[in-house]
C-alpha positions as a printed Julia matrix, in Angstrom:
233×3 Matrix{Float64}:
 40.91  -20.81  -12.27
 39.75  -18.02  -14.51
 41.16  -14.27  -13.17
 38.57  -12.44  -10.89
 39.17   -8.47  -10.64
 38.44   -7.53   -7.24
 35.79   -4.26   -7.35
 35.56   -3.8    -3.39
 39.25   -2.8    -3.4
 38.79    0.31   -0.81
 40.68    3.28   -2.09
 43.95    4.13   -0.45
 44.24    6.49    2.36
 46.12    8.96   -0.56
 42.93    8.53   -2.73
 40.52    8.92   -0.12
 42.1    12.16    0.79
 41.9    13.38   -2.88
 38.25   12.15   -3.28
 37.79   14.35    0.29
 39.45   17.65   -1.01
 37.43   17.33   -4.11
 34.26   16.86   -2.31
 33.49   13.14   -3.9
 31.07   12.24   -0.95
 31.19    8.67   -0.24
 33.05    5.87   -2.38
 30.2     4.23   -4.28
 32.32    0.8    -2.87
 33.25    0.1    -6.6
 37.08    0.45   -7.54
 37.96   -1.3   -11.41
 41.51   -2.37  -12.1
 43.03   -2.62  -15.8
 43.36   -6.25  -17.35
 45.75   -8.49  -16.62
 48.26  -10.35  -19.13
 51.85  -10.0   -20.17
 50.61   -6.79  -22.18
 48.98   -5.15  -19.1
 51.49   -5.49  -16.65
 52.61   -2.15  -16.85
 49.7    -0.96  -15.52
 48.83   -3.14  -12.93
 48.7    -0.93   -9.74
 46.18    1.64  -11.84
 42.75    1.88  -10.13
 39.92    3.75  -10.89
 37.72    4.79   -7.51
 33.78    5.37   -8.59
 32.45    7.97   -5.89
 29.13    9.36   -5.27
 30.09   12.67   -7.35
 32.62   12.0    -9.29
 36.15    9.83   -9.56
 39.39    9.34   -8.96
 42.11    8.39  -11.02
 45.91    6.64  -10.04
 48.32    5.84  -12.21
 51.23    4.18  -11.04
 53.77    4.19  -13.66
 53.94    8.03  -13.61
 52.75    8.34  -10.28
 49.77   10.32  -11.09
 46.08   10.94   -8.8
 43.7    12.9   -10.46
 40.17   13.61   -9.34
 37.08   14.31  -11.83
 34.43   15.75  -10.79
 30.7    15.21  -12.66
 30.12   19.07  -11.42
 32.62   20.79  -14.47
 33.81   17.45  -15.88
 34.05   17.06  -19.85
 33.83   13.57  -21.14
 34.23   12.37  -24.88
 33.71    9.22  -25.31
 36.01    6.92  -27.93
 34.36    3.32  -28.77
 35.23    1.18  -31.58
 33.62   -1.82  -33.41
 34.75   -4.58  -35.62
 31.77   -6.87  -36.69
 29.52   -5.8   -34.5
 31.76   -5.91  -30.96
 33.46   -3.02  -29.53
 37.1    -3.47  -29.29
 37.76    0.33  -28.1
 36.19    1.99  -25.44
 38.5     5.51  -24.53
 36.41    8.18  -22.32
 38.22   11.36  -21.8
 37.78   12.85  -19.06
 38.32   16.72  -19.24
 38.74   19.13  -16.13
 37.93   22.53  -15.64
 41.76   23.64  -16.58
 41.69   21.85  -20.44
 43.91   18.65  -18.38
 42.38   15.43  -19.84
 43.04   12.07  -18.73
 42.16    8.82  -20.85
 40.96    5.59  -19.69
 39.55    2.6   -20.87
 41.11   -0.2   -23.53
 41.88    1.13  -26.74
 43.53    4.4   -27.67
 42.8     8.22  -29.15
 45.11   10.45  -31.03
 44.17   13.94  -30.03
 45.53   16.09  -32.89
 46.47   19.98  -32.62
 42.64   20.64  -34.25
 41.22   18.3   -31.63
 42.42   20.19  -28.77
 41.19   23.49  -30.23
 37.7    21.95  -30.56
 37.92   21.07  -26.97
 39.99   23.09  -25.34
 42.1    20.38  -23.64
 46.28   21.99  -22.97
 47.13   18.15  -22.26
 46.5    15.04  -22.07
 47.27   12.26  -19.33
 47.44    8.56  -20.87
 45.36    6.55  -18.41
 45.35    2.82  -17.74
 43.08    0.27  -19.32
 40.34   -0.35  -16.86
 37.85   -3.79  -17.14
 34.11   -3.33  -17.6
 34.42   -0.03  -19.34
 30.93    0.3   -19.93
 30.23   -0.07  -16.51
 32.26    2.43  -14.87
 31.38    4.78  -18.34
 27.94    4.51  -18.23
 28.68    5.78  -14.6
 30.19    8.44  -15.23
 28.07    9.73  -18.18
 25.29    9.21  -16.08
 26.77   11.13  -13.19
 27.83   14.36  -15.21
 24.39   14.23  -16.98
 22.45   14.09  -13.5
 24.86   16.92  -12.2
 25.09   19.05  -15.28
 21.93   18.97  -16.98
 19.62   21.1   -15.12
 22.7    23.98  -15.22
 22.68   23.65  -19.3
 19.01   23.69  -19.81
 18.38   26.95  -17.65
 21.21   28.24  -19.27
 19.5    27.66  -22.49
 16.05   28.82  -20.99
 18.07   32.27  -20.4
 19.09   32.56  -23.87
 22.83   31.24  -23.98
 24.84   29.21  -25.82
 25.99   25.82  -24.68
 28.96   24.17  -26.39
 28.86   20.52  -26.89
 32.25   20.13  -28.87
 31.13   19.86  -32.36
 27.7    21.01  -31.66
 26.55   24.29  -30.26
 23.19   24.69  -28.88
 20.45   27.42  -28.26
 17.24   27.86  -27.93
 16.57   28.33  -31.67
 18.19   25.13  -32.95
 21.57   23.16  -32.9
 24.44   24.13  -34.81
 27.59   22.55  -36.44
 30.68   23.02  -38.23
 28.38   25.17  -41.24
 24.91   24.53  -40.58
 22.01   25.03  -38.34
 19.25   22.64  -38.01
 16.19   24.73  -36.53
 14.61   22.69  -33.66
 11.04   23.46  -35.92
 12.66   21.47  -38.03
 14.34   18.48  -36.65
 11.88   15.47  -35.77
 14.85   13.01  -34.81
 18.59   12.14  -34.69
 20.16    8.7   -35.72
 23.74    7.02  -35.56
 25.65    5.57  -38.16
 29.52    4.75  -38.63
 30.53    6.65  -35.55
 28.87   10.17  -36.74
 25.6    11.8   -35.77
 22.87   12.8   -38.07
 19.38   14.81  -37.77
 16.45   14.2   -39.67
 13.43   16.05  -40.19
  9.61   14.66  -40.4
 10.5    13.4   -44.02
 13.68   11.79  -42.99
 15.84   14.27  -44.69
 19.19   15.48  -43.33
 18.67   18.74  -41.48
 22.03   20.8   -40.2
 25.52   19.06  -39.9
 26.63   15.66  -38.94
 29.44   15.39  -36.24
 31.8    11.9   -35.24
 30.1    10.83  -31.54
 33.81   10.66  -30.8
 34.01   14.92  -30.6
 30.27   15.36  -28.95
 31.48   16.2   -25.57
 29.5    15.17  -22.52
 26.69   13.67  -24.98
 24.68   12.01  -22.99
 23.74   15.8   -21.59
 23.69   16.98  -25.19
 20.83   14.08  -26.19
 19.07   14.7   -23.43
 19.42   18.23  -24.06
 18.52   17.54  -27.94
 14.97   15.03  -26.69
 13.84   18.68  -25.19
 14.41   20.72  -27.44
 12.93   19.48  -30.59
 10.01   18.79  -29.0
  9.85   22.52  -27.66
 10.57   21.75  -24.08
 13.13   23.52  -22.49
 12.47   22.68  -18.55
């Protein structure tokens, strides 16, 4: 008979109590556990606890609980393809301190230039999880429900909002050299792991960045979607 994860694992009281200091809310009642097989066995006891406002983390080789919350989480998110089918999918999960913790099957080299970009101090190797683009899209769509409303009135006010390799204002979105005015960008597109901007003529407008160092980019797209069409609310 073919391995079945269990997902209704309930979190243990340790976890619980974490998810409670933290101010979680309620367990969502979905907990993933990292693959199984002679290469995985190290990490067996790992779980990864889905809660209403954010997660928690256990690792049990180093004996390690962290808690994420979507309220000042970072997330950059790692996925590789070969012919077509992702074979890596990292998330990064950043807290307020620079601490990062990676999850998910594959792996991420965070080099000294890296951590500058993103201000991490560390980072906390994390257990390979099953269905990571079921608990990712969860937590993207977590921090973006929490944090977007904060990042466009901050915009609204005039700031800054840092995105990792993309800054942006009210006046357009800026890179490593460039700015693309939002007057001037119609729309974005994907290719080979980097993002690109366009304008009406399908010209490049601005700087490309690697989706890999776009922090929290589900916020930043749905950020970008307002902008460039002059909507900042």
């Amino acid at each position: 008979m073919a391995w079945k994860p269990d997902l209704t694992e309930p979190p243990t009281p340790s976890a619980a109590a974490l998810a409670a200091q933290a101010n979680l809310g309620q367990w969502s009642g979905w907990t993933y556990v990292p693959y199984r097989g002679l290469g995985y066995k190290k990490w067996k006891d790992c779980r990864l606890y889905l809660y209403a406002h954010g997660v928690v983390i256990t690792d049990n080789r180093v004996g390690f609980e962290v808690t994420r919350s979507w309220a000042d989480t970072r997330v950059l998110e790692y996925r590789r393809t070969v012919n077509g089918t992702t074979k890596d999918s990292r998330y990064t999960l950043i807290d307020s301190a620079g601490v990062g913790v990676s999850i998910g099957p594959g792996g991420r080299t965070f080099l000294k230039g890296d951590k500058q970009l993103h201000g991490i101090t560390e980072v906390l190797s994390g257990a390979p999880f099953v269905f990571p683009g079921d608990w990712g899209n969860y937590i993207q769509e977590g921090i973006t429900k929490t944090q977007l409303p904060s990042v466009l009135a901050r915009i609204e006010r005039g700031e800054s909002v840092q995105f990792g390799a993309f800054t942006v204002d009210r006046n357009g979105v800026t890179g490593r050299k460039r700015t693309a005015a939002w007057t001037d960008v119609a729309n974005y597109w994907s290719y080979d792991g980097k993002l690109y901007f366009n304008d009406a003529r399908k010209r490049s407008v601005g700087d490309g960045a690697s989706t890999r160092d776009i922090s929290n980019i589900n916020v930043f797209l749905n950020v970008v979607e307002r902008l460039k069409r002059g909507v900042a609310q």
